[in-house]
N, C-alpha and C positions, 0 to 999 in steps of 0.2 A: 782300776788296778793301781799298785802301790808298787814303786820300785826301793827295794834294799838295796844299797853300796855297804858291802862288808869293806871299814877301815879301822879295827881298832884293833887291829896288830900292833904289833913294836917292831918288827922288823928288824929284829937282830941283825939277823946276815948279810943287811945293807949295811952297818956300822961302820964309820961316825956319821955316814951320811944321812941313818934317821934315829942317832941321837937325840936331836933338839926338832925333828920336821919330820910329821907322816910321811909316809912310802907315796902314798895317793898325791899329797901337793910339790911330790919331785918336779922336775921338769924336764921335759924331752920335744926336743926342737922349737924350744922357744917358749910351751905351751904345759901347762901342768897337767900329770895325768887322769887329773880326776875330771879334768875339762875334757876330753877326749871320750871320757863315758859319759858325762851329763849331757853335750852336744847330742848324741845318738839315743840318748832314752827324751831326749824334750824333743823330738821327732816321732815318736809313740804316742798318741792320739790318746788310747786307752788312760795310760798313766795318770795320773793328775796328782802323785806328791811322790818326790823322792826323796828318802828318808838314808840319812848317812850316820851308818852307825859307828861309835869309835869310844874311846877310852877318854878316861877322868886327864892324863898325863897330855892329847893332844885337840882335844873338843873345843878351844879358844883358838889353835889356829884355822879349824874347821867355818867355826864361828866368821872370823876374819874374813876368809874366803868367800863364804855367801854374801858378807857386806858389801862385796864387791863387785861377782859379777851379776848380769843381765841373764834368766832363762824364763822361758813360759810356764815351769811349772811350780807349783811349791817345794820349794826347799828345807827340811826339817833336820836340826843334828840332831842326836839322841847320844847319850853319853851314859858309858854304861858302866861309869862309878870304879872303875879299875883303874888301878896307877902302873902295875909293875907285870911284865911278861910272865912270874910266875901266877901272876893273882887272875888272869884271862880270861872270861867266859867261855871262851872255844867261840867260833862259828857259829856253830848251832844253835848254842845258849846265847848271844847276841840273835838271831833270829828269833828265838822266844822273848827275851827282852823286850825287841822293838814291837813284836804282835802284841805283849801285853800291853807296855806301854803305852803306844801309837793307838790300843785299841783297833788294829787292824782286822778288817771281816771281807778285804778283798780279795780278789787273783790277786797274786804275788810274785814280782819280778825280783832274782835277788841274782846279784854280780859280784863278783870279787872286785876290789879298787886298786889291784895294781895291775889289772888286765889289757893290752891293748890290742883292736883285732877289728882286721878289715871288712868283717859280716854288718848287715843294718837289723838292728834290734827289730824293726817294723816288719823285715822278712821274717821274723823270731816270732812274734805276737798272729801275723797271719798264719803261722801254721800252727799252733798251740789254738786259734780258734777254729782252723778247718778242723786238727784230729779231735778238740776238744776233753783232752788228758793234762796230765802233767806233762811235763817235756823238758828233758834235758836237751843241751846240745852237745853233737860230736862232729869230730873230723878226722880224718886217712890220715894217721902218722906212718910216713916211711919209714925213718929213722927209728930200729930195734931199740935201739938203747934207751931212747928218751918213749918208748911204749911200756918200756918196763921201768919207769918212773909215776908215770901215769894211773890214773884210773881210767878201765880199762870196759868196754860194754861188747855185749853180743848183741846181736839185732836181727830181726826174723827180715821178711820181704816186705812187710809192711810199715818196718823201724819201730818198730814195738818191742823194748827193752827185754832181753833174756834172763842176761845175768851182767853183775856187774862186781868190780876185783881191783881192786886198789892194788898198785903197783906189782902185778903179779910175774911171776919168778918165770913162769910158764903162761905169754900171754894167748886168750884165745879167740882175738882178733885183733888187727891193728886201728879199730875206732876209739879216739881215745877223748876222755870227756875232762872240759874244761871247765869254769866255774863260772858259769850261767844256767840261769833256773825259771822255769815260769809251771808257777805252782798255781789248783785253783784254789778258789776260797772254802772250798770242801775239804781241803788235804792240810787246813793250817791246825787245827787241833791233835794231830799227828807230830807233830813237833813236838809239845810237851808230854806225849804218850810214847815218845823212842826215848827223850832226857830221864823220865821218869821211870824207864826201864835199865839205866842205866848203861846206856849206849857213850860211845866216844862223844863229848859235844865239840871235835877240836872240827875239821876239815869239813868242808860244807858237804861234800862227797861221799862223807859217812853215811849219808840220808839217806840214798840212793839204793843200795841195796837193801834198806830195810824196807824203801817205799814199794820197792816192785813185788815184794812181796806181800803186800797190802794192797796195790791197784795197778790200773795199767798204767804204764809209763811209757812216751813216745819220744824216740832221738831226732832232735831237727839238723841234718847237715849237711854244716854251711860248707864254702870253702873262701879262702885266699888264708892268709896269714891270721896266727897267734901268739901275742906276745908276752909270756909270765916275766915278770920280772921279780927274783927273787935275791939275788945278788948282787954285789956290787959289777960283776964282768956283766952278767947277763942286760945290767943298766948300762954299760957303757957300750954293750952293742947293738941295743933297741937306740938309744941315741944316734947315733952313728947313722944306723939304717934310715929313722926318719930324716935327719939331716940332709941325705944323699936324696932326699927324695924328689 
């Protein structure tokens, strides 16, 4: 298995705070956040390279990064030639990037890098091997308002994906899925067969509803906390909360 860190956002809405420094090498409670997801996937047995994908404007502080710390698994940047938030591969087209590039023919673990969130990836990977599909994951949003922000999934009794609705007006259920993915090595050629259909390639969650309709797809869900950090408030109360911790 091969795990993707989606970082080659810009991150606009952080501004100025990720002017000159990825969203991913911020810091919250001492500790950067890209540390917080590599700690939890060099705990996944399966894995054996984690591959961080990102932009031409921030791949040398990525670089820096690795030179520095200590993990068990192989660490790879992949730099996908982009300077400016209008010039962007999207999501998606960064997930084809690194499969070409990387030559990837594994399962595929892909995360978002400014995620932070209480679940263990390894509870992630044993149930993607019990059910044996794809598998997103999801969780119980109470909160109406941030449901209807969200993408949004149905699930039968056996959490086997129905439908699924990016931020819908009218949602119809409150499982709402975050940006973690364990794809298998069957389902990576589907990726350049949505791009080449020309599908969204921005939000990795685009995929989702195309995939279910192509195969089964399984919700793994977790529970405690999840953290998007998308702005500059939404940073300074992820701060705060681990601080208090």
């Amino acid at each position: 298995m091969k795990a993707i860190i989606l970082a080659a956002g810009y991150a606009t809405r952080l501004y100025p705070l990720t002017k000159d420094r990825p969203k991913p090498l911020l810091e919250v409670a001492g500790k950067m956040i890209l540390d917080f997801i590599v700690e939890k996937i060099d705990r996944v047995k399966e894995v054996d390279e984690i591959i961080i994908v990102t932009n031409d404007k921030f791949a040398g502080h990525f670089e820096d990064w690795r030179e520095v710390v200590s993990y068990s698994k192989l660490i790879t940047v992949v730099n996908d030639g982009t300077l400016t938030n209008d010039t962007r591969l999207g999501a998606i087209g960064d997930i084809q990037y690194v499969i070409d590039t990387v030559n990837i023919e594994d399962d595929l673990m892909i995360l978002a890098g400014d995620n932070l969130f209480d679940f263990e990836l390894t509870d992630f990977v044993a149930y993607f091997n019990e059910v044996g599909t794809d598998c997103i994951t999801s969780y119980v949003e109470e909160n109406e308002a941030q449901v209807k922000r969200a993408g949004v999934v149905e699930l039968d009794d056996s959490q086997k994906v129905l439908s699924f609705e990016e931020k819908p007006a009218e949602p119809r259920s409150n499982y709402c899925v975050p940006a973690f993915y364990l794809y298998t090595r069957e389902t990576l050629p589907l990726f350049q067969k949505y791009l080449n259909g020309g599908n969204n390639p921005d939000a990795p969650g685009h995929f989702v509803p195309y995939l279910i309709d192509e195969k089964t797809v399984h919700a793994f869900l977790f529970e405690g906390k999840r953290y998007d950090i998308g702005t500059v408030d939404s940073y300074e109360s992820v701060k705060e909360i681990f601080e208090n911790k």
